[in-house]
Backbone as a ProteinNet text record, in pm:
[ID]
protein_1_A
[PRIMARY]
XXXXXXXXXXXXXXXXXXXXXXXXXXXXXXXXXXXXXXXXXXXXXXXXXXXXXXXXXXXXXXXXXXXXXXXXXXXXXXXXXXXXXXXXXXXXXXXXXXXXXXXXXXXXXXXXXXXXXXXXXXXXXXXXXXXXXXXXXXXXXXXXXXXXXXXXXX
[TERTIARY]
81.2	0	85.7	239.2	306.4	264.3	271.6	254.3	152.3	22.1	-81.9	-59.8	36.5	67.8	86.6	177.5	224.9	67.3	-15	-120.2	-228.1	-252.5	-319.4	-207.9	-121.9	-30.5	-77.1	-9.8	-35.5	-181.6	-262.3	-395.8	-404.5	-346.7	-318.9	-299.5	-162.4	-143.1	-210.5	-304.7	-374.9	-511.9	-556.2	-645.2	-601.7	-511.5	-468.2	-447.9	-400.6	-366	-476.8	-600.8	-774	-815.9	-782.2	-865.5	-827.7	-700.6	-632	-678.6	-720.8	-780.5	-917.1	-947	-1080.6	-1210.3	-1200.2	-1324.5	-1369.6	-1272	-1260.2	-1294.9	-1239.4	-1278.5	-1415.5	-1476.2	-1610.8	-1737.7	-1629.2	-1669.6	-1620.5	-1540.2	-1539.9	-1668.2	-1683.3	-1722.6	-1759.2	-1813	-1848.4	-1883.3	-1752.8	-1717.4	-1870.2	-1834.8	-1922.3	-1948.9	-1836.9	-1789	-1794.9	-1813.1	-1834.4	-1762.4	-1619.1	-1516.3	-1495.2	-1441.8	-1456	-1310	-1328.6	-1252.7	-1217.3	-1087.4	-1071.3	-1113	-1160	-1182.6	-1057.7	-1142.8	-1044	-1020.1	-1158.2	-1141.9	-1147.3	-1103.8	-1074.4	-1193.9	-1288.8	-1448.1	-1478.9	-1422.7	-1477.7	-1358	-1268.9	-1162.4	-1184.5	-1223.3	-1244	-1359.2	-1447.9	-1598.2	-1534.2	-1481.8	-1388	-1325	-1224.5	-1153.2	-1251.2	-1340.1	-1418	-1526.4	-1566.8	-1646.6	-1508.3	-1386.5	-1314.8	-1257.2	-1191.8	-1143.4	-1203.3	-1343	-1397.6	-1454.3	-1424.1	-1409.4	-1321.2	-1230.9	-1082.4	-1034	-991.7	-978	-794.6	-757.9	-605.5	-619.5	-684.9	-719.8	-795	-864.9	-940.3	-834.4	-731.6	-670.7	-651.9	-588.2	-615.7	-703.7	-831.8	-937	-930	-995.6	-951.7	-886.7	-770.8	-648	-647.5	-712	-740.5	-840.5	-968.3	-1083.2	-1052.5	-953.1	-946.3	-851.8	-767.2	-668.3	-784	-865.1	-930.2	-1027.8	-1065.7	-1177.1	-1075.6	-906.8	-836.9	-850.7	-792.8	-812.3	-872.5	-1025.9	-1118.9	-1151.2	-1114.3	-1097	-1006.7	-861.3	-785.5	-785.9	-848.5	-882.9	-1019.4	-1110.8	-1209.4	-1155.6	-1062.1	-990.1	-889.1	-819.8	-754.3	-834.4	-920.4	-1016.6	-1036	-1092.5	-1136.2	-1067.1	-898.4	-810.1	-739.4	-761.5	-724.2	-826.8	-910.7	-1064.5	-1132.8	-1131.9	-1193.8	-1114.4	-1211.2	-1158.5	-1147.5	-1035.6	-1028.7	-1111.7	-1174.4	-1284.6	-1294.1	-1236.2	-1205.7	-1085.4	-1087.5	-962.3	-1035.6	-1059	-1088.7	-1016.9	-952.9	-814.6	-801.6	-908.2	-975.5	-932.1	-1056	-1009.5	-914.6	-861.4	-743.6	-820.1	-919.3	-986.9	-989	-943.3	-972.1	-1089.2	-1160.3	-1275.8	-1245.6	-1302.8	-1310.7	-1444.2	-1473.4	-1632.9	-1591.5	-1631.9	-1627.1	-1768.9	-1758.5	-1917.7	-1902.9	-2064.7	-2079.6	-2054.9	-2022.7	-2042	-2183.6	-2289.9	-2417.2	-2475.8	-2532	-2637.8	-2555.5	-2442.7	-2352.4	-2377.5	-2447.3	-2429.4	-2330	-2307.4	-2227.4	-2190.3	-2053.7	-2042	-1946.8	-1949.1	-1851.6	-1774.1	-1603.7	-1584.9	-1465	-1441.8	-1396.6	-1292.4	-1178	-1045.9	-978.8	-881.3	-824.1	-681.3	-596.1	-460.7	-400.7	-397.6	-358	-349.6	-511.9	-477.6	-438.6	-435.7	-356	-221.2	-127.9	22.8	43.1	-88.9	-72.5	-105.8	-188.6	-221.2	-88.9	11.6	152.7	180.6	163.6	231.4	145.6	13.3	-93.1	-96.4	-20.7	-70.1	89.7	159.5	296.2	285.7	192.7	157.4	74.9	11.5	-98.4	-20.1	74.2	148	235.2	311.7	353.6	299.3	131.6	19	11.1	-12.8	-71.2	31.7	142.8	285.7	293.1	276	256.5	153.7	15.8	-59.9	-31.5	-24.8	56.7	131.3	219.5	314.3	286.1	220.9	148	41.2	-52.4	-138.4	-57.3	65.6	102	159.4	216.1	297.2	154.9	10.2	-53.7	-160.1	-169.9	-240.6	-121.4	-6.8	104.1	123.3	28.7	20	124.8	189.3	319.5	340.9	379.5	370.4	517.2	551.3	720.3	739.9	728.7	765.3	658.9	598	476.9	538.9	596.5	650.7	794.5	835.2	998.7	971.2
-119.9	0	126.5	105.8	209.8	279.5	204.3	264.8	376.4	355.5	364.3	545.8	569.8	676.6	754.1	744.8	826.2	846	780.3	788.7	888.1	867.3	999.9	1088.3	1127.1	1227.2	1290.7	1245.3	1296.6	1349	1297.5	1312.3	1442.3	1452.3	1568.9	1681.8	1687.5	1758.9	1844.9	1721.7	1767.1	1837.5	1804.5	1877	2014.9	2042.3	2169.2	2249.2	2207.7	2245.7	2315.1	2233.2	2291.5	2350.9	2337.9	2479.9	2587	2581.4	2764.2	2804.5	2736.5	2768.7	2844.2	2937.8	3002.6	2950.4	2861.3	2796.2	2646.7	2581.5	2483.4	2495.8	2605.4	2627.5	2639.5	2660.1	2682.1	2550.4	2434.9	2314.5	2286.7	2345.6	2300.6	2379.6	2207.5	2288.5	2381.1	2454.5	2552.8	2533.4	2537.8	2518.7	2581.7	2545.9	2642.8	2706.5	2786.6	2908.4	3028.7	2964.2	3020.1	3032.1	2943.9	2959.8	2856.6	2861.7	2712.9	2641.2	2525.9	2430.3	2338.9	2247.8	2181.4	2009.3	1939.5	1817.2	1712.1	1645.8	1607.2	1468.6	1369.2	1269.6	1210.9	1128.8	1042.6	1021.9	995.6	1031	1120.6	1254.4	1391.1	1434.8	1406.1	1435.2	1365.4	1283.3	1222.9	1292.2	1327.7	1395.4	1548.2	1593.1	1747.9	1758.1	1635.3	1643.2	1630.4	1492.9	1511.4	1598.4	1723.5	1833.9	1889.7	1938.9	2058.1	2008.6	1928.4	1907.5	1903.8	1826	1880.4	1970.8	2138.1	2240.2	2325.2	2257.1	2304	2333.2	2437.6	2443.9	2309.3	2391.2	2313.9	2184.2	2091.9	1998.2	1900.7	1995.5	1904.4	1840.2	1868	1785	1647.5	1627.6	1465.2	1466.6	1521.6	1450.4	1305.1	1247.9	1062.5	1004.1	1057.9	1014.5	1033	1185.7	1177.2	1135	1123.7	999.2	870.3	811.6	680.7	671.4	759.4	680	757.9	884.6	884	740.7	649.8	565.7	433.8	452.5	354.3	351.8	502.7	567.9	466.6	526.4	475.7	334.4	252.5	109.8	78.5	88.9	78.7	74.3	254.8	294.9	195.9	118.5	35.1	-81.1	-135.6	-255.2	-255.1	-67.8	-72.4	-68.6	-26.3	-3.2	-111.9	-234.6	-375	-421.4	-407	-495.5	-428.9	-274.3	-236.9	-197.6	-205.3	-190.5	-313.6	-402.5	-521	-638.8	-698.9	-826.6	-963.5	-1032.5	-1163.3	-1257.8	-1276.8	-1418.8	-1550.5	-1560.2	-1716	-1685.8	-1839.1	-1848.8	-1977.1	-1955.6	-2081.7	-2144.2	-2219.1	-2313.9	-2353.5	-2384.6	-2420.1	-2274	-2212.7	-2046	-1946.7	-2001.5	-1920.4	-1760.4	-1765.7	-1650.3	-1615.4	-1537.7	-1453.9	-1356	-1384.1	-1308.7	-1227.8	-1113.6	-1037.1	-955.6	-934.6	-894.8	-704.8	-628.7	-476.2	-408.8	-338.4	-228.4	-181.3	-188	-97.2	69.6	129.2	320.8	358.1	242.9	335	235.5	264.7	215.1	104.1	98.3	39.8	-117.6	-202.8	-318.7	-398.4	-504.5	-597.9	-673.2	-609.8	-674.7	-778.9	-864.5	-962.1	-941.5	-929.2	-879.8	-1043.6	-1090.6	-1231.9	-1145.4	-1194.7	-1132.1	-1236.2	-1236	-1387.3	-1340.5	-1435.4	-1396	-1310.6	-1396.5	-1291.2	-1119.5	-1119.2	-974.1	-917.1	-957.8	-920.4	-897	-991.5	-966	-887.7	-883.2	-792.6	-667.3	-583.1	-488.3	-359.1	-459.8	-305	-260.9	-370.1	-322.6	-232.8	-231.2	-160.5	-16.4	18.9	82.4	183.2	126.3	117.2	252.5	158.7	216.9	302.5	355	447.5	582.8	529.1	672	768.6	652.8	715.4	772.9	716.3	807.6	930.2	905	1025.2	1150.9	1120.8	1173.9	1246.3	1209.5	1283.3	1351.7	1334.2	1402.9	1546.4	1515.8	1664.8	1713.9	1649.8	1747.7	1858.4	1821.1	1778	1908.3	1909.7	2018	2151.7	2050.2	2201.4	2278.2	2218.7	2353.5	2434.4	2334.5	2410.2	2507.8	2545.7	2592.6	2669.3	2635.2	2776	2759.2	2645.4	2705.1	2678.9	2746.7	2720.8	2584.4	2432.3	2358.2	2309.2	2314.9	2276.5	2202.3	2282.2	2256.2	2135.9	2134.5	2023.7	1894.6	1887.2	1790.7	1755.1	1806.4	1806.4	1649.6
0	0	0	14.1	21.7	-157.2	-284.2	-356.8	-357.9	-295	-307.4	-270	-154.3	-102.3	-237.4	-332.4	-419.6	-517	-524.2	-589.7	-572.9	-425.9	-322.1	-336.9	-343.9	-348.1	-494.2	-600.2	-704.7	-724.4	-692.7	-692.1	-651.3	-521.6	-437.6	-516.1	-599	-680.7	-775.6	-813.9	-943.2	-859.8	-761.3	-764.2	-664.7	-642.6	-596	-741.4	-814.9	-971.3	-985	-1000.7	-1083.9	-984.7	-867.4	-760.7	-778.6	-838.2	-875.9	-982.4	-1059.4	-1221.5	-1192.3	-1293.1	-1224.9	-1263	-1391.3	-1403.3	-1361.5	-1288.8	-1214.2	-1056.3	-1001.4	-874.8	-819.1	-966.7	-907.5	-885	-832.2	-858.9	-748.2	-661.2	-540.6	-421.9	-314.2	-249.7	-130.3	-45.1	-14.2	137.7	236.2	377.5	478.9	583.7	656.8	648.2	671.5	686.4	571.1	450	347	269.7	265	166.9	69	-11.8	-98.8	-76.1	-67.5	-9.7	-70.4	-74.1	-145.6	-92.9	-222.5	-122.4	-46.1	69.9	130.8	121.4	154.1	154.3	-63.7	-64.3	-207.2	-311.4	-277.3	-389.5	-364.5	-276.2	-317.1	-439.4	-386.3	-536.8	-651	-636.4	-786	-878.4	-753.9	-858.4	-833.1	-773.5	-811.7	-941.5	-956.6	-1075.6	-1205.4	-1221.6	-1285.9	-1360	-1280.7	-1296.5	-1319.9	-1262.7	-1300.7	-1470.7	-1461.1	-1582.1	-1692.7	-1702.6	-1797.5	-1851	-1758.2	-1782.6	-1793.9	-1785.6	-1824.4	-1961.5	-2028.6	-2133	-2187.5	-2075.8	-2110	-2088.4	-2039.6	-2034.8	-2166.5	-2252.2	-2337.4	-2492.4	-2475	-2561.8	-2506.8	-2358.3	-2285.9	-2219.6	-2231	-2106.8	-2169.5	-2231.7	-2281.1	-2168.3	-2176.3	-2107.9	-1903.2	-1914.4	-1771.6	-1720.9	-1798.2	-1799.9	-1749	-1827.6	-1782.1	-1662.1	-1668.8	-1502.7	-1401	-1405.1	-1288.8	-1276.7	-1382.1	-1360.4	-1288.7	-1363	-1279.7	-1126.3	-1091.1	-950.4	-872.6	-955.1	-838.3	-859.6	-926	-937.2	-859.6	-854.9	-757.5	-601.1	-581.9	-431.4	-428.8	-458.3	-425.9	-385.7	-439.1	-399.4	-250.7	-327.7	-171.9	-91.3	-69.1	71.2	110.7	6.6	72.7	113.3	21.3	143.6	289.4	276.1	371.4	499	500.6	548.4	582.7	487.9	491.9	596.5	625.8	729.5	631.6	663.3	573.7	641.9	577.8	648.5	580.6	434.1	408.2	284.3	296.5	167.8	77.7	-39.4	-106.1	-231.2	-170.2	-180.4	-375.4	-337.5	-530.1	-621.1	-602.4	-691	-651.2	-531.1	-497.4	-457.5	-375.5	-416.9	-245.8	-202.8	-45.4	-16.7	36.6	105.8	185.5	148.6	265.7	316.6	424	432.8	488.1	454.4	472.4	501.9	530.7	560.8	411.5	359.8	252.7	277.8	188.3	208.9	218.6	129.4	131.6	233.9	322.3	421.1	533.2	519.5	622.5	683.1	552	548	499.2	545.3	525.5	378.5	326.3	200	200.8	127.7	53.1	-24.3	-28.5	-143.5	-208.8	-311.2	-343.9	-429	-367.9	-459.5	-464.7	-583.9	-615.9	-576.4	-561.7	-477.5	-607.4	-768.1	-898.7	-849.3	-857.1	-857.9	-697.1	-624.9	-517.8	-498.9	-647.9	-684	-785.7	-846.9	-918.7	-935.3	-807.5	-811	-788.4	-734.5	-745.2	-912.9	-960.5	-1101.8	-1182.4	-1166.6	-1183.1	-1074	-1008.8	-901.3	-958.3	-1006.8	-1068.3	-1201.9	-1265.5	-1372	-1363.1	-1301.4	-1290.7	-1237.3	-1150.8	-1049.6	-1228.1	-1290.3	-1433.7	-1496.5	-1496.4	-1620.7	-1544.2	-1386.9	-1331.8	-1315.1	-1311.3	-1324.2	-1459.2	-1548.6	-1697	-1706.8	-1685.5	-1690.8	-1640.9	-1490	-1416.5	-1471.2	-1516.3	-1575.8	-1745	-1790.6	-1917.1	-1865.5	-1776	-1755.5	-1667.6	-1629.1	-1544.5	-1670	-1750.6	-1880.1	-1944.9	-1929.6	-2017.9	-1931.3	-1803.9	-1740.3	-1668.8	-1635.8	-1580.8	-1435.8	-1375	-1241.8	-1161.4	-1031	-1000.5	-873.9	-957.2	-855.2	-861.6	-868.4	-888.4	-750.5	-632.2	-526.6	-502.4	-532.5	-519.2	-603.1	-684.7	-799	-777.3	-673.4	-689.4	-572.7
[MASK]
++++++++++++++++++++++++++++++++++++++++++++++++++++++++++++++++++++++++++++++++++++++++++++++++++++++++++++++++++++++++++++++++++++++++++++++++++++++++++

C-alpha cells in the first residue's frame, strides 16, 4: 500500500492544480464558513476532478487520457479499501480466491468482497503504472495551465 501513497499524493497535486484555475474552482465545495474548499477525503476528489477538468480548457486535448486513469483511480482505491478496510474471512483453496467482508459506504451493510490472490500480486504493477500516467498528466497540464507547482513535484 506504500505505492498507493504516491497515488493519493499525485492526486493531491492535481487537484490543488484545478482549484487555482478560475473555471474549475467553481466546482469546489463551499465550507461552513463560506469559503470554498478543497476536497479532502478520495471520492470527493475524484468527482472534483471530474467536474473541473472537464471544464478546463487546457485539459481538453487529454481529457480521454485523464478519464481513464481517474476511472483507474477509483478502481484501484475500491480494492484498496477492501483490502485495507476489509476483514479476511475465508480463503478458497480451489479459486485461490480470499474473502473479505467490509461495511458498505451506502447504508452500512455488510459486504462480501472475493479477490483472487492474482490480482492481489498484481495490483503493485498496476498501481505502478498508474502513479507514471498520473505523473505525466501533471506534468502535461502544469505547462498548459502555468500554475506554479514545482515545489509540489519536486
Amino acid at each position: 500500500m506504500v505505492t498507493w501513497s504516491f497515488v493519493d499524493r499525485i492526486v493531491d497535486i492535481l487537484v490543488s492544480m484545478m482549484a487555482e484555475t478560475p473555471g474549475a474552482a467553481k466546482h469546489l465545495k463551499v465550507d461552513r464558513n463560506g469559503a470554498r474548499a478543497k476536497p479532502t477525503n478520495f471520492a470527493d476528489k475524484m468527482k472534483f476532478l471530474k467536474r473541473a477538468l472537464r471544464t478546463e480548457p487546457a485539459a481538453a486535448p487529454i481529457l480521454q487520457e485523464i478519464e481513464a486513469a481517474i476511472a483507474q483511480c477509483e478502481q484501484l482505491g475500491e480494492f484498496r479499501h477492501t483490502v485495507c478496510h476489509g476483514t479476511l474471512t475465508a480463503y478458497v483453496e480451489e479459486t485461490r480466491r480470499v474473502i473479505f467482508a467490509r461495511f458498505s459506504k451506502s447504508g452500512g451493510r455488510r459486504d462480501l468482497r472475493a479477490i483472487t490472490l492474482d490480482d492481489l500480486f498484481e495490483v503493485p504493477i498496476h498501481l505502478n503504472q498508474l502513479v507514471a500516467r498520473l505523473q505525466e498528466i501533471v506534468e502535461n497540464l502544469h505547462g498548459r495551465i502555468g500554475n506554479d507547482t514545482s515545489d509540489e513535484l519536486a
